[in-house]
Every structure is written in C-alpha cells, then in structure tokens.
C-alpha positions as CSV (number, residue, x, y, z in Angstrom):
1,X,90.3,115.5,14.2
2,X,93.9,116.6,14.4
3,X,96.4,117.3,17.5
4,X,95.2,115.0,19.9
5,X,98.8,113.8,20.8
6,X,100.8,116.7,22.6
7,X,103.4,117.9,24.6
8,X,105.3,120.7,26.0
9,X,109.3,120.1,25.5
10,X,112.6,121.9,24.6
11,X,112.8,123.6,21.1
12,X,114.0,121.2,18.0
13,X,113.5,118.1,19.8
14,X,112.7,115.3,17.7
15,X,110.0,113.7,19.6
16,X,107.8,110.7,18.6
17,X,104.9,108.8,20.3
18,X,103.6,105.5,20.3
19,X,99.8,104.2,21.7
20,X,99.5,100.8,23.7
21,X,95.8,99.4,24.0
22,X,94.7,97.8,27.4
23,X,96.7,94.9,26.9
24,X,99.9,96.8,26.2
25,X,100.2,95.9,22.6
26,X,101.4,98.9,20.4
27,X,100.1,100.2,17.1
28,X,101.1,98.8,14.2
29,X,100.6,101.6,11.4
30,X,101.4,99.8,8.8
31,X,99.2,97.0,9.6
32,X,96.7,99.0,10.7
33,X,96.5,96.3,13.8
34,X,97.4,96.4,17.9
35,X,100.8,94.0,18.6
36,X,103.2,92.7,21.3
37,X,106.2,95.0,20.4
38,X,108.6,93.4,18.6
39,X,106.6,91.1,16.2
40,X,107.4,90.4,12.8
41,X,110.7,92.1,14.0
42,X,109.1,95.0,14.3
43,X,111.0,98.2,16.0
44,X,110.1,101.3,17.4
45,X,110.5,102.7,13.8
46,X,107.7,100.7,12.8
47,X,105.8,102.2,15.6
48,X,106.3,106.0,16.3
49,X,104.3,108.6,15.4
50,X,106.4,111.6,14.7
51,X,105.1,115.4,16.2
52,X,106.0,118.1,15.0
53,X,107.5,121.0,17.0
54,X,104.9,123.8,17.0
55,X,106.9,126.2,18.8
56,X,106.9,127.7,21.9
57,X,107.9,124.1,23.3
58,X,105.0,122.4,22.3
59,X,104.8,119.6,19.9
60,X,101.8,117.5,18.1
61,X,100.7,114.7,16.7
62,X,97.6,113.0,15.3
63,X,95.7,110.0,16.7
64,X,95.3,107.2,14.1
65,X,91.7,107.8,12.8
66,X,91.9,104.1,12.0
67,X,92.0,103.0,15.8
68,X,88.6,102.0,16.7
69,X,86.5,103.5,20.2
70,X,87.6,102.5,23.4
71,X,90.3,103.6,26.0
72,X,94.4,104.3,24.7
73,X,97.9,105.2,26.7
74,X,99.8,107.9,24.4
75,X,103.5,107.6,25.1
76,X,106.1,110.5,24.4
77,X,110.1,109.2,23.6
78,X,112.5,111.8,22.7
79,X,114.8,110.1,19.6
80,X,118.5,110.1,20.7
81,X,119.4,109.0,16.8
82,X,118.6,108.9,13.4
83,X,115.6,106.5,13.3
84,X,113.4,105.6,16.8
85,X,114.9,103.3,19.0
86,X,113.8,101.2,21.9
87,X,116.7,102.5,24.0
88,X,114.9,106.4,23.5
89,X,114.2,108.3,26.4
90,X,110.6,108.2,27.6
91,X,109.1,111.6,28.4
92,X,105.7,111.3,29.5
93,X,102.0,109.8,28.4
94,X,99.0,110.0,29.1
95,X,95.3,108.3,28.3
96,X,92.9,109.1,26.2
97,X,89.4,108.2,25.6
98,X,89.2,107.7,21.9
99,X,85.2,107.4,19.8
100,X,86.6,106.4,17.2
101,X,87.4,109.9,15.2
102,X,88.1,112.3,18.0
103,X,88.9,112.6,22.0
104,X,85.9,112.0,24.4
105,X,86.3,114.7,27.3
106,X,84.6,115.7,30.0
107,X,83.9,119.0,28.6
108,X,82.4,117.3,25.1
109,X,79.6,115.6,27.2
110,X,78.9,118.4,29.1
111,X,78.6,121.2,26.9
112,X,77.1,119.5,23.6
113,X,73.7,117.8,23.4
114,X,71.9,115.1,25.5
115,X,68.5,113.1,24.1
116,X,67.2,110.5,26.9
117,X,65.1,108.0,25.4
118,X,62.1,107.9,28.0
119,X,61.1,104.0,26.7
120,X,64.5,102.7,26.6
121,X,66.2,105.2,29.4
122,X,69.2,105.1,27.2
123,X,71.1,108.6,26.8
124,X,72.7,109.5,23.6
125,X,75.7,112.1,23.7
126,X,76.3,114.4,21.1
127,X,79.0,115.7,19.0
128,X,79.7,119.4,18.3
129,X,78.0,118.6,15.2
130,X,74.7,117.7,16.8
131,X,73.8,114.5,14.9
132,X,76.8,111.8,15.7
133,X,76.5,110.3,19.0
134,X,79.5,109.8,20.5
135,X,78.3,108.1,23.5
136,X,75.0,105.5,24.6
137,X,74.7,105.7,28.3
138,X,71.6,102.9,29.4
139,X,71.0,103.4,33.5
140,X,69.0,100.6,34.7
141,X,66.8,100.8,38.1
142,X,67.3,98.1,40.5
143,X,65.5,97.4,44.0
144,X,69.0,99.1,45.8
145,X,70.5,100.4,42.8
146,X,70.8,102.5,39.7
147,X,73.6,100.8,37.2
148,X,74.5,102.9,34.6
149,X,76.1,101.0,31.4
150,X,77.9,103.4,28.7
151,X,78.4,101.8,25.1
C-alpha cells in the first residue's frame, strides 16, 4: 500500500513525518527497529520520512511495510533547514491502525467480507482481495456477558 501518511499544508513545504509506537519509541529505518529517540546518537535525520508535495496543499508519505500490525501515532514536522531537526515545527499527527501491509479502517471491515466460524465463534475480516484476513475477532458468551477479543 502507498499514501497512508498525509496532510494538507502550504505549497513547497518540505514536510517530514516520523511514527512513535505505544511506548513512544520512534522508528528507526535504518534498523528497521522501534527506539527511545536519540539512541546510538541518532537524530531526527535518522528518523523522518520525507512526503512529497502532491499539490493542491496536500503532501504524502508511505508507512514502513516493515512495521509489524498493531496501533501507530504518525507525526507531521515542517523542516526549518537543510536536514530534519529536533527543534522543527510540529504540524499535526494522527493514529493509525496498521495490519501489517495497509491501514485498518472502519470502512475496510465494513464493506469487505466476513466468515464466522460457527465451532470456534471466531470472525475472520477480509481484505479487498477476499483471501487475506486482516482481522480475527473471537466473542466469548459469559453468564452476564459477551467479551469480544480481536487478534
């Protein structure tokens, strides 16, 4: 998938982002690992992934494909120099639900396809593509309660 980073800003920016895991550690893309910023002396440079002005004030980026599925915050700096800097302007973020190749949304599960297991209960979620789940949701009926545990 492509584009999942954007954001609407003022023409011939030069705009980066950066994406924290739950912990706040940021990507490392050359290590291909989540860190506490600054390790190994590493810098914002080491960090950013640039977007790229597609006109009409609106700019993208890709999500690492190597990040593994779970829950991401996408922050948006706009460069005040030649290289990315701590001291850059932050413009926004943002979270994103990541499966591990694309953005899960609301609109994915609803509009693709659902197969319930009747032994199990478990529901898979479809892709687009209609054979990779993206999604395992297991309810489990209690005495008072239904508990619903996505995977």
């Amino acid at each position: 998938m492509a584009n999942e980073i954007h954001i609407d800003y003022e023409p011939n920016s030069n705009l980066y982002a950066i994406i924290r895991n739950g912990s706040g550690d940021v990507w490392y893309i050359a290590g291909q690992t989540f860190e506490a910023w600054g390790s190994d002396g590493h810098d914002a440079d080491d960090y950013d992934i640039p977007l790229t002005d597609k006109d009409g004030n609106r700019y993208t980026g890709d999500f690492d494909s190597s990040i593994s599925a779970g829950r991401y915050s996408i922050q948006v700096f706009l460069r005040a120099a030649d290289t990315p800097s701590g001291d850059d302007i932050f413009l926004g973020g943002r979270t994103i639900i990541w499966t591990g190749s694309r953005e899960l949304t609301a609109d994915k599960l609803l509009a693709n396809r659902a197969i319930q297991n009747k032994v199990t209960g478990a529901i898979d979620y479809y892709d687009d593509d209609g054979q990779t789940v993206i999604l395992t949701h297991t309810p489990a009926d209690g005495e008072s309660a239904i508990e619903r545990t996505p995977s």
